[in-house]
C-alpha positions as CSV (number, residue, x, y, z in Angstrom):
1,X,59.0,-33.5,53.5
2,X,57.1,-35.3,50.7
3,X,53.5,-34.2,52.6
4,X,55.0,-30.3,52.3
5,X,55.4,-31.2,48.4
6,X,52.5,-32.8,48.0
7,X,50.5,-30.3,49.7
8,X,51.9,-27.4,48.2
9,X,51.3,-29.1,44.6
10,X,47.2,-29.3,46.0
11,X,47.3,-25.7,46.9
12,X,49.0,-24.9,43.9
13,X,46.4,-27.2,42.0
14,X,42.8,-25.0,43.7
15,X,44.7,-21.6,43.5
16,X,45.3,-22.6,39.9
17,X,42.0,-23.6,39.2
18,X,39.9,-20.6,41.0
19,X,42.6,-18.2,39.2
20,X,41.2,-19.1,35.3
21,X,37.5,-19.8,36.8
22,X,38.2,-15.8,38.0
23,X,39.7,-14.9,34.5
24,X,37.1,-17.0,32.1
25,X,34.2,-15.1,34.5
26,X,35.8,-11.9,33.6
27,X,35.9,-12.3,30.0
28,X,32.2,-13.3,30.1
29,X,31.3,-10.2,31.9
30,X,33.4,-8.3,29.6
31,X,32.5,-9.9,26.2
32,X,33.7,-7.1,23.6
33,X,37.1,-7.8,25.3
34,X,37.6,-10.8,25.4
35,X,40.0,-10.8,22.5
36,X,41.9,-8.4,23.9
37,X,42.4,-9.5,27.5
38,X,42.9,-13.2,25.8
39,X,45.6,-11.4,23.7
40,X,47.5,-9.7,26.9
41,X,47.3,-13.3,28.7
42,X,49.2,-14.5,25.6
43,X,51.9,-11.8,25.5
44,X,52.4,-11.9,29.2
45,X,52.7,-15.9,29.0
46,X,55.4,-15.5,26.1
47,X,57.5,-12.6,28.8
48,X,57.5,-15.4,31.4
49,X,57.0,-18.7,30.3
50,X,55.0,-21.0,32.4
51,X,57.6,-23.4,34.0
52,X,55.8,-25.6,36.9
53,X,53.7,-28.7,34.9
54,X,50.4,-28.3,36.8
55,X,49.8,-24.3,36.0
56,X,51.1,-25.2,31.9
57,X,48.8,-27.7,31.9
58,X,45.7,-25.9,33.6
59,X,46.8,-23.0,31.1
60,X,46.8,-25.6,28.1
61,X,43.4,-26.9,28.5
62,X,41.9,-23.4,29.3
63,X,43.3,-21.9,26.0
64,X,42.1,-25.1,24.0
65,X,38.4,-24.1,25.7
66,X,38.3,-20.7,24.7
67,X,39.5,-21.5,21.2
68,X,36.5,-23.6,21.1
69,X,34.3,-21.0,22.2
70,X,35.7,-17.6,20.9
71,X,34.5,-18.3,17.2
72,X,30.8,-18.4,17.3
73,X,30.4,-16.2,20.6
74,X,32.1,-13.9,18.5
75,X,29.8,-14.5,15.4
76,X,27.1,-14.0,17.5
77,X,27.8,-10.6,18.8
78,X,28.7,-9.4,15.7
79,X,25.2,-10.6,14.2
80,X,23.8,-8.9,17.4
81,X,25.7,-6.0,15.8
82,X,24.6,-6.0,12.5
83,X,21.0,-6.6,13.6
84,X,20.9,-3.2,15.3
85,X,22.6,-1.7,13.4
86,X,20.1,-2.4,10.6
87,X,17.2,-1.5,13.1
88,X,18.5,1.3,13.8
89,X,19.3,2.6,10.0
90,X,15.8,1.7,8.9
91,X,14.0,3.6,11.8
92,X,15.9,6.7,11.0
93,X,14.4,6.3,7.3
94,X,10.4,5.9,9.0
95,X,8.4,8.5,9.0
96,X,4.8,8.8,10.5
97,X,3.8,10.5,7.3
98,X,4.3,8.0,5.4
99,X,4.6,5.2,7.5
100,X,1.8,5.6,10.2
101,X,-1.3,2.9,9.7
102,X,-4.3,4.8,12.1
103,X,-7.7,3.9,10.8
104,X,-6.1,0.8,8.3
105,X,-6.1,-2.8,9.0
106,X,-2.9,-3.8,7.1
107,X,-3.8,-7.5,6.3
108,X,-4.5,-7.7,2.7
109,X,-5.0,-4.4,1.9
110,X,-4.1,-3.5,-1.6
111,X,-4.3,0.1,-1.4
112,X,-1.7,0.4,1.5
113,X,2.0,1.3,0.5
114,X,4.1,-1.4,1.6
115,X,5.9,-1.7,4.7
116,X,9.1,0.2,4.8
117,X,10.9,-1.5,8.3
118,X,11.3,-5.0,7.0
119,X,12.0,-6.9,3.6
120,X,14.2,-5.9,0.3
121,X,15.7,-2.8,1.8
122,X,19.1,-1.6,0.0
123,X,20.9,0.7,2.4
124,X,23.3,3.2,0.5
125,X,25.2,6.2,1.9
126,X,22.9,8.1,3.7
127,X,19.7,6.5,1.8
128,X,17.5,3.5,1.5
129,X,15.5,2.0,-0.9
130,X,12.7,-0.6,-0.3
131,X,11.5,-3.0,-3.2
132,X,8.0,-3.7,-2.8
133,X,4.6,-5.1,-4.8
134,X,3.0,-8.5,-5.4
135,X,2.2,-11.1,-7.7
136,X,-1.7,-11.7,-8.1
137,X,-2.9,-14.7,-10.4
138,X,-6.6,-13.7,-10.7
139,X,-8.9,-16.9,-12.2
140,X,-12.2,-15.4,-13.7
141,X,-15.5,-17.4,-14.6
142,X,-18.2,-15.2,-15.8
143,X,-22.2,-16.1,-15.9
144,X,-23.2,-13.6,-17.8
145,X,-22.5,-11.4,-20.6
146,X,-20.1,-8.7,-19.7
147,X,-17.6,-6.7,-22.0
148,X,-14.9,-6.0,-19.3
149,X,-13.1,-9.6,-18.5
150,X,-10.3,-8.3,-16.8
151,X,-12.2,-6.2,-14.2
152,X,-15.8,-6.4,-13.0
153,X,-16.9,-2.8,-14.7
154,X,-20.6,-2.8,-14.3
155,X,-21.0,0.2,-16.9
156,X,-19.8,-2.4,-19.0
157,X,-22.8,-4.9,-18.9
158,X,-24.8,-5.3,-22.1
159,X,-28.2,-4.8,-22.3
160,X,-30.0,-7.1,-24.0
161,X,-26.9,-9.0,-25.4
162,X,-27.4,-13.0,-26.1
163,X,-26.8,-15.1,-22.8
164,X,-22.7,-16.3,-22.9
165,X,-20.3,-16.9,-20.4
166,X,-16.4,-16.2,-20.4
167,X,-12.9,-17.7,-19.1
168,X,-9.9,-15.8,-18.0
169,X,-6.6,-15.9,-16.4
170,X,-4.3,-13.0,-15.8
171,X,-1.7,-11.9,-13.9
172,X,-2.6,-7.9,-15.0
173,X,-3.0,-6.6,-11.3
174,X,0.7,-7.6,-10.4
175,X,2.8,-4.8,-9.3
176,X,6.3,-3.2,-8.6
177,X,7.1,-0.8,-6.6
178,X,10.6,1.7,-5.5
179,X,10.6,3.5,-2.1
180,X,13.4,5.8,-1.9
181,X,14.1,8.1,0.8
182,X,16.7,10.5,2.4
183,X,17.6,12.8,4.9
184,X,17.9,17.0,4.9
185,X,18.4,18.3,7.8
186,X,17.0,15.3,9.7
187,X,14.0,15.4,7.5
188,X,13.1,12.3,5.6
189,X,12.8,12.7,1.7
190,X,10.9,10.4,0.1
191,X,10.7,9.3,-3.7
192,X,8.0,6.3,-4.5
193,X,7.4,5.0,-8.3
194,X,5.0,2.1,-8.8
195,X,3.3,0.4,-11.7
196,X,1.5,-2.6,-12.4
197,X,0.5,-4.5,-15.7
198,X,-3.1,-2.6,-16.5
199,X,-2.0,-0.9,-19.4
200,X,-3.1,-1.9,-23.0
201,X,-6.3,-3.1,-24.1
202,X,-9.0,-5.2,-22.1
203,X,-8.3,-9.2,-22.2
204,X,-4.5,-8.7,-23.2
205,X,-1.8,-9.7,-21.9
206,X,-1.3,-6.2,-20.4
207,X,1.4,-3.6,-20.5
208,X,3.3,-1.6,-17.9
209,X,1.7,1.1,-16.2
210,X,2.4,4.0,-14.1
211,X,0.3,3.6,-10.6
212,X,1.9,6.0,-8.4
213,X,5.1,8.4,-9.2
214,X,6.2,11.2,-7.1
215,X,7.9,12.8,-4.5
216,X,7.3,14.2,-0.9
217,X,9.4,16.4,1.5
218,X,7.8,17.6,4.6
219,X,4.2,18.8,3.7
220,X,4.4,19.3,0.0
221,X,4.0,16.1,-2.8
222,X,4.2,16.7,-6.7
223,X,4.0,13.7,-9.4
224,X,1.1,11.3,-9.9
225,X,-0.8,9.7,-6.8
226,X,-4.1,9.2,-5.3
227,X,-6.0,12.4,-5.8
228,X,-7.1,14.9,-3.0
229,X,-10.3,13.7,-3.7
230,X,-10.1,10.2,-2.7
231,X,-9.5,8.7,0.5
232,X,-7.6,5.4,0.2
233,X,-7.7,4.3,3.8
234,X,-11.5,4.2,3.4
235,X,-11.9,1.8,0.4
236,X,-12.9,-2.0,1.0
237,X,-10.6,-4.6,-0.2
238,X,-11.8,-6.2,-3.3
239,X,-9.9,-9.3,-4.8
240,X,-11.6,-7.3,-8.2
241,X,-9.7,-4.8,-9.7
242,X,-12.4,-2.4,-10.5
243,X,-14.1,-1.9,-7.0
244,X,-17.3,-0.2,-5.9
245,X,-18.7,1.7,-8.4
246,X,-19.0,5.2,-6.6
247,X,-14.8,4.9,-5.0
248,X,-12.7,8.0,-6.4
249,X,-10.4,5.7,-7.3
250,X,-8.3,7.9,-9.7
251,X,-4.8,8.7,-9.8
252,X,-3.0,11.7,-11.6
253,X,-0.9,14.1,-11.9
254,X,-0.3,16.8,-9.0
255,X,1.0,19.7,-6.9
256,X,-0.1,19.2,-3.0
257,X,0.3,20.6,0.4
258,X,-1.1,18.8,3.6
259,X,-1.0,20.6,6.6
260,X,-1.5,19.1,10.3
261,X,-3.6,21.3,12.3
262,X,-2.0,20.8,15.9
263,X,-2.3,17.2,17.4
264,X,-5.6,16.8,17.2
265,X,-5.8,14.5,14.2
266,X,-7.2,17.1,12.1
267,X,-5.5,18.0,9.0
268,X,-5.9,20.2,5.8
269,X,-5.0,19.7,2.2
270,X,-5.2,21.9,-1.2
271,X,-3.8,20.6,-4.7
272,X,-3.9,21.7,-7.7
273,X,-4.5,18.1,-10.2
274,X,-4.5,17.0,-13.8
275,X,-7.8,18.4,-15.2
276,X,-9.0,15.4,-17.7
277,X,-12.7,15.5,-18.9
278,X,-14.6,12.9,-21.0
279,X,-17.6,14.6,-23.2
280,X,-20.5,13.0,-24.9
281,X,-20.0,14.8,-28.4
282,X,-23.4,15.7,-29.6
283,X,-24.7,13.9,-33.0
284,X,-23.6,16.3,-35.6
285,X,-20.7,18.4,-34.0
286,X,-17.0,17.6,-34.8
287,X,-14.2,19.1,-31.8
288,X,-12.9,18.0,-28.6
289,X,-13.0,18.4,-24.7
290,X,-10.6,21.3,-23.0
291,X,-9.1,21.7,-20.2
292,X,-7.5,25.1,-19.8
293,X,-7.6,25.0,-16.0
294,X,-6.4,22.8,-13.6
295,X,-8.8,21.2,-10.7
296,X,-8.6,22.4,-7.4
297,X,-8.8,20.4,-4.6
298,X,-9.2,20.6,-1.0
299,X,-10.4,17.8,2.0
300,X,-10.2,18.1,5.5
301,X,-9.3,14.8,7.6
302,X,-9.3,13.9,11.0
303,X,-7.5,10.6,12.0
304,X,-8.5,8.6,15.2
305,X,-7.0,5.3,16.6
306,X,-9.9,3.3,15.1
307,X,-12.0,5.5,13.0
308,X,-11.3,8.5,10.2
309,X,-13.2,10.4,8.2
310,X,-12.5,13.2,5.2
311,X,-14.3,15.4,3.5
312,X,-13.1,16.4,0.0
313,X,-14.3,19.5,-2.1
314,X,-13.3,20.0,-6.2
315,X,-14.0,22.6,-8.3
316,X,-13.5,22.4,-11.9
317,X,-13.3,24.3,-15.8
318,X,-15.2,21.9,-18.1
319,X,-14.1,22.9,-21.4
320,X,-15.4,22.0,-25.2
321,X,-14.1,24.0,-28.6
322,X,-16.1,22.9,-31.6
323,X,-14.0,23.2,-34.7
324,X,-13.4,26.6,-36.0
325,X,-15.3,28.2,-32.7
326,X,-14.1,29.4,-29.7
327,X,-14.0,27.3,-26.9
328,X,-17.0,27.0,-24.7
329,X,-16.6,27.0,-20.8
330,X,-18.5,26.0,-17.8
331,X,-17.8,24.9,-14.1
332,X,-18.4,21.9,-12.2
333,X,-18.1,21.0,-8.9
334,X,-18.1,17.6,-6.2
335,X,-18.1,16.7,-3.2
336,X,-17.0,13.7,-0.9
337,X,-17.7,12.4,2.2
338,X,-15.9,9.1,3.3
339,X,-15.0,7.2,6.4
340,X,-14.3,3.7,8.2
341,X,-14.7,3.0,11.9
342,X,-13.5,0.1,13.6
343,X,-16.9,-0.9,15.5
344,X,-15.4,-4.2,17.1
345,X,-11.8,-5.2,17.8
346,X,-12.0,-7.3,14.8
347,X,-14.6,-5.4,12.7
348,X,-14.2,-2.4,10.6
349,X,-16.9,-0.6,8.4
350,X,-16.4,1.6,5.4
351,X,-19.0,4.4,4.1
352,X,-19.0,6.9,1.1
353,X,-21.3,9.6,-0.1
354,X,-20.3,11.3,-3.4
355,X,-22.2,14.3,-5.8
356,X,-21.9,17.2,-7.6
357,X,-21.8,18.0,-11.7
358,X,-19.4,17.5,-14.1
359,X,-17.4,15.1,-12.0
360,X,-18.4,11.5,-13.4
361,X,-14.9,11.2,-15.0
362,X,-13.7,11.0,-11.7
363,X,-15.2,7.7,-11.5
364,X,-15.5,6.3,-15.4
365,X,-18.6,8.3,-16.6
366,X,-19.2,11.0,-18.5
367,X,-19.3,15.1,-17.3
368,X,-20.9,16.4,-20.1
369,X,-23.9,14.6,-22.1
370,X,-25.3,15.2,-25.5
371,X,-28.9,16.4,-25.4
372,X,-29.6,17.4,-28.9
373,X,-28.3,17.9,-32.5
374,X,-26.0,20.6,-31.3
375,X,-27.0,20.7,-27.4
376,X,-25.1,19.2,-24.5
377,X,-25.5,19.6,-20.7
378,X,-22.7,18.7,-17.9
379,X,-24.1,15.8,-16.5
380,X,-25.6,15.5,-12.5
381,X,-24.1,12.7,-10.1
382,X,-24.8,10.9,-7.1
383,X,-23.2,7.7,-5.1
384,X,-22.5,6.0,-2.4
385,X,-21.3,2.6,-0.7
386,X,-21.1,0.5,2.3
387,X,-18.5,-1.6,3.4
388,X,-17.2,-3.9,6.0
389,X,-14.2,-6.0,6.8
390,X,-13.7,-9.0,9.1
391,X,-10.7,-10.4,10.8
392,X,-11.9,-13.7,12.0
393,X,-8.6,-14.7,12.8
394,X,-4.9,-14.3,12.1
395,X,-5.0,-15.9,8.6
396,X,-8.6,-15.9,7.7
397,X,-10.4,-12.1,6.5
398,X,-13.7,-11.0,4.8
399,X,-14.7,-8.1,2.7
400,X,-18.2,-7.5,2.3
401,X,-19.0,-4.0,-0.6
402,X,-22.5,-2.8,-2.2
403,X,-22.0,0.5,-4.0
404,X,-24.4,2.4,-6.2
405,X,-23.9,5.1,-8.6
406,X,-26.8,7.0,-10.2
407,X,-27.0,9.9,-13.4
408,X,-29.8,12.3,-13.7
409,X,-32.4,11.6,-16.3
410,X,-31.3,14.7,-18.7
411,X,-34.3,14.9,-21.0
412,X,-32.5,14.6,-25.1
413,X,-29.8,12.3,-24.1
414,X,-29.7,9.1,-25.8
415,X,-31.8,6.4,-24.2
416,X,-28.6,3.5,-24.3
417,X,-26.9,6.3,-21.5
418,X,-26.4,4.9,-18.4
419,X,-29.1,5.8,-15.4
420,X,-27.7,4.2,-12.7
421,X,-25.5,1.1,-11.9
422,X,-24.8,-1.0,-9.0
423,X,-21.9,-3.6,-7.5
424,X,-21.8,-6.1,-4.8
425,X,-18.6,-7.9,-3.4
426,X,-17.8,-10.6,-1.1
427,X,-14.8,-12.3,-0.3
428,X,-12.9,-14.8,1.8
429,X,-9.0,-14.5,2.0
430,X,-6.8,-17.1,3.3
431,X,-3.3,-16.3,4.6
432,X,-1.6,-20.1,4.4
433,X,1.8,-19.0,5.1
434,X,3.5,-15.1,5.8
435,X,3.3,-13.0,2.5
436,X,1.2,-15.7,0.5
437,X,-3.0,-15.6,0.1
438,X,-5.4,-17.2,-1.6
439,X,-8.8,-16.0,-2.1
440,X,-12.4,-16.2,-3.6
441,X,-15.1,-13.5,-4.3
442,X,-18.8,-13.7,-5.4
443,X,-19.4,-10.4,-7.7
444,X,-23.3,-9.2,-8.6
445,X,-23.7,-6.1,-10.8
446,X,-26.7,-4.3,-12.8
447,X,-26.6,-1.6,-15.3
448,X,-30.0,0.5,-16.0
449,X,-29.8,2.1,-19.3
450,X,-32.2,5.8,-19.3
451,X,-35.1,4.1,-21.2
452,X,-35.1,1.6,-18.1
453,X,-34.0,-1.3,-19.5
454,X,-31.4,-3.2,-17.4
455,X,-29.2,-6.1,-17.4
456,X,-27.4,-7.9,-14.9
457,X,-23.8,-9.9,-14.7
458,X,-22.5,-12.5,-12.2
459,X,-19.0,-13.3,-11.4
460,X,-16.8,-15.8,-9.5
461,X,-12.9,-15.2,-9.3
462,X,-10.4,-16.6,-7.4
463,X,-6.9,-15.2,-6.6
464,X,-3.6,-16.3,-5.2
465,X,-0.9,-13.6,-4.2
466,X,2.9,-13.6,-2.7
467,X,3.8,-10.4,-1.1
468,X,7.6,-9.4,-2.4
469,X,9.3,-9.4,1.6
C-alpha cells in the first residue's frame, strides 16, 4: 500500500514537472502571449483550485519564476517594438533625392546636408523633422598681411602693405539647420532652412545668416540654395571658410526643375535664379547696377557609383542706368565644367574648369570694369582647380586644393584691379570620437594686381567641431 502512494506521488511529481517545462516552452515560443496564456492559467487555477501539495507547490514556484522574468522580457520586446517602429517611420521619410550620397565621401564634408535616418528626429502626425548643424571653433594665426581674418579671401591680400601678423578666434562658421518633410500621395515633401553665423561685418562676432531656405516636391525646388551653376558634391573640403578661389560657391534665390533622364545617371536641370551684379562704376559717373532679368540656368549631370561630373551653362542681363539716363543693357554668359572621381578605394579627386564674361560675381569679382572717364567693359574670366581627398583610415582624412582664378588685362582699367589670384589648402582631420573632429590646415595665397605687382599671405588654422546627432 504505502509503495502504491509513494509511487503515485513520484509519478505525480515528473508528470508535474514535464507539464510546466511543456507550458513555460510554449510561452517562449509564443512570446507576445505570454501574458495572456499566463492570465488564462490564472483564471482556470482560481475555477479549480489546486488541492494536492506537490502540484500547488510546483505551481507556486513556477509563478514566482515567471514573475521574475515577465518584467524585462516584456521591456525588451516592447523596445524591440519601438526600435522598428522608429526604423520604419524614418525610412518612409528618405528619399534618394535628397538622401542618396553617389560620388560623396560623407566623412567631414561640410557641404553635405545632414543625415536624415539617425539623430534629433521629432516624429509628428504624418511628418518629421530632423535638427541638424555643427559647432566649429576655428583658431587663426596669420603670417602675413591679409584684410579678410575670418576667411582666407586671397582678393583680399594687400599689395605692398607693411609686414604684420594677426590673431583670431571664432565660432562664425557654426550652423543650424531644420529638415522637414511630408507625404502627398506617397510622395516625400521636403522643407530645409539653414543658417550659420557669417552675417555682419569681417572680424565680428557675427550675425545670423540665411545659408539654405526652400522647399522641394518631386522635381521642382523654389527658395534659396546652391545655385544650378554650382556643383556641391564636387568641392574639396576645406577647414577654411572661403575655399578655392574659382568654386561657384554661391547661394540665392530660385525657381528649379531637375529632371532624371531614365536610369542612366543622367539628369537635366533649368532654373531661373536671383540676378545680382557687382559693377566697377567708372571715375566720374554717378548710378547703379540693374538687373531687370533673371539668370537662366541649365547643367546636365551624370552620377556614377564613384565618379560624377556636370556641366553648367548661364546666361545673363547685365544691367547699368546712370542717373537721369536710360538704363544700358548687355549679356553675359559662363560656363562650368566640374567633377570628382574616386580613383582608389580610399582616394577621391576633384576638378573644375570655369569661364565666360560678366560672371565674376558669381565668385566675388567684378562683371563689369571701369575703363575710362565714362567707359566700362563687362569683364573676361577664367578658372580652375584641383583637388583631392584621402581617407587613410576610419578617423584620420586629408584634403589637398590649389585653385586659380585669372581676369583679362582690359586696357583703361585701374592698375590696383585684380589680374589673377591663387589658393592652396592642405589639411589633416582627426575624428577622436563619433560626431567630434579636430583639425589643422596650412593655407598659401597670392594676389597679382594688373600693373603686376603681387603680394602673398600665409595662414595656419586649426579647428575643432561636434556634429549635432
Amino acid at each position: 500500500m504505502s509503495f502504491n502512494v509513494i509511487a503515485r506521488t513520484t509519478f505525480e511529481l515528473a508528470f508535474g514537472r514535464w507539464l510546466f517545462l511543456l507550458i513555460g516552452a510554449g510561452l517562449l515560443v509564443s512570446p507576445l502571449n505570454a501574458e495572456d496564456s499566463l492570465a488564462s492559467l490564472l483564471r482556470l487555477a482560481e475555477q479549480d483550485p489546486i488541492e494536492d501539495p506537490v502540484w500547488l507547490t510546483q505551481f507556486t514556484e513556477f509563478s514566482e519564476s515567471l514573475d521574475a522574468i515577465e518584467s524585462p522580457v516584456t521591456e525588451v520586446l516592447q523596445e524591440l517594438d519601438e526600435g522598428s517602429l522608429q526604423r520604419s517611420v524614418r525610412q518612409s521619410f528618405t528619399s534618394e533625392s535628397f538622401d542618396r550620397s553617389r560620388g560623396e565621401q560623407q566623412q567631414n564634408n561640410f557641404t553635405a546636408f545632414p543625415d536624415f535616418d539617425r539623430g534629433i528626429v521629432v516624429f509628428g502626425e504624418e511628418a518629421a523633422l530632423k535638427i541638424g548643424g555643427f559647432v566649429k571653433a576655428d583658431f587663426i594665426s596669420d603670417f602675413d598681411p591679409i584684410d579678410s581674418v575670418d576667411s582666407f579671401d586671397t582678393s583680399e591680400i594687400p599689395v605692398g602693405a607693411a609686414d604684420r601678423k594677426n590673431a583670431r578666434f571664432h565660432a562664425r562658421s557654426s550652423r543650424l539647420s531644420f529638415d522637414t518633410r511630408w507625404k502627398v500621395q506617397q510622395e516625400v515633401v521636403r522643407a530645409f532652412v539653414e543658417a550659420d553665423f557669417f552675417g555682419g561685418e569681417d572680424g565680428s562676432n557675427g550675425s545670423l545668416r540665411l545659408r539654405h531656405a526652400y522647399g522641394t516636391m518631386g522635381y521642382f525646388t523654389a527658395g534659396q540654395t546652391w545655385t544650378t551653376f554650382t556643383h556641391p558634391s564636387a568641392v574639396p573640403q576645406t577647414l577654411d571658410f572661403e575655399g578655392a578661389v574659382s568654386n561657384v560657391n554661391r547661394r540665392q534665390g530660385l525657381v528649379r526643375l531637375d529632371l532624371p533622364l531614365g536610369d542612366s545617371g543622367w539628369s537635366w536641370a533649368i532654373s531661373l535664379e536671383d540676378p545680382r551684379i557687382e559693377i566697377d562704376i567708372p571715375i566720374g559717373i554717378t548710378g547703379e547696377g540693374r538687373t531687370e532679368t533673371p539668370d537662366v540656368i541649365t547643367h546636365v549631370k551624370l552620377e556614377r557609383d564613384r565618379s560624377d561630373f556636370q556641366a553648367a551653362f548661364v546666361i545673363r542681363e547685365l544691367g547699368f542706368q546712370p542717373v537721369g539716363d536710360p538704363v544700358l543693357t548687355d549679356t553675359a554668359w559662363g560656363l562650368n565644367f566640374t567633377g570628382s572621381a574616386k580613383f582608389l578605394e580610399d582616394t577621391r579627386v576633384y576638378s573644375q574648369i570655369t569661364f565666360g564674361e560678366g560672371i565674376g560675381s558669381y565668385r566675388g569679382s567684378p562683371d563689369v570694369v571701369s575703363t575710362g572717364p565714362n567707359t566700362a567693359e563687362i569683364l573676361p574670366m577664367f578658372g580652375w582647380m584641383i583637388g583631392l581627398k584621402h581617407v587613410w583610415n576610419d578617423r584620420l582624412t586629408s584634403n589637398l586644393t590649389y585653385s586659380e582664378l585669372t581676369l583679362d588685362p582690359i586696357a583703361g582699367q585701374a592698375g590696383t584691379n585684380l589680374r589673377s589670384t591663387n589658393y592652396l589648402a592642405v589639411n589633416l582631420i582627426h575624428n577622436p570620437i563619433d560626431r567630434v573632429f579636430i583639425g589643422i590646415e596650412y593655407l598659401y595665397g597670392i594676389r597679382e594686381n594688373q600693373n603686376s605687382d603681387q603680394a602673398d599671405a600665409t595662414r595656419l588654422q586649426m579647428t575643432f567641431g561636434f556634429y549635432l546627432p
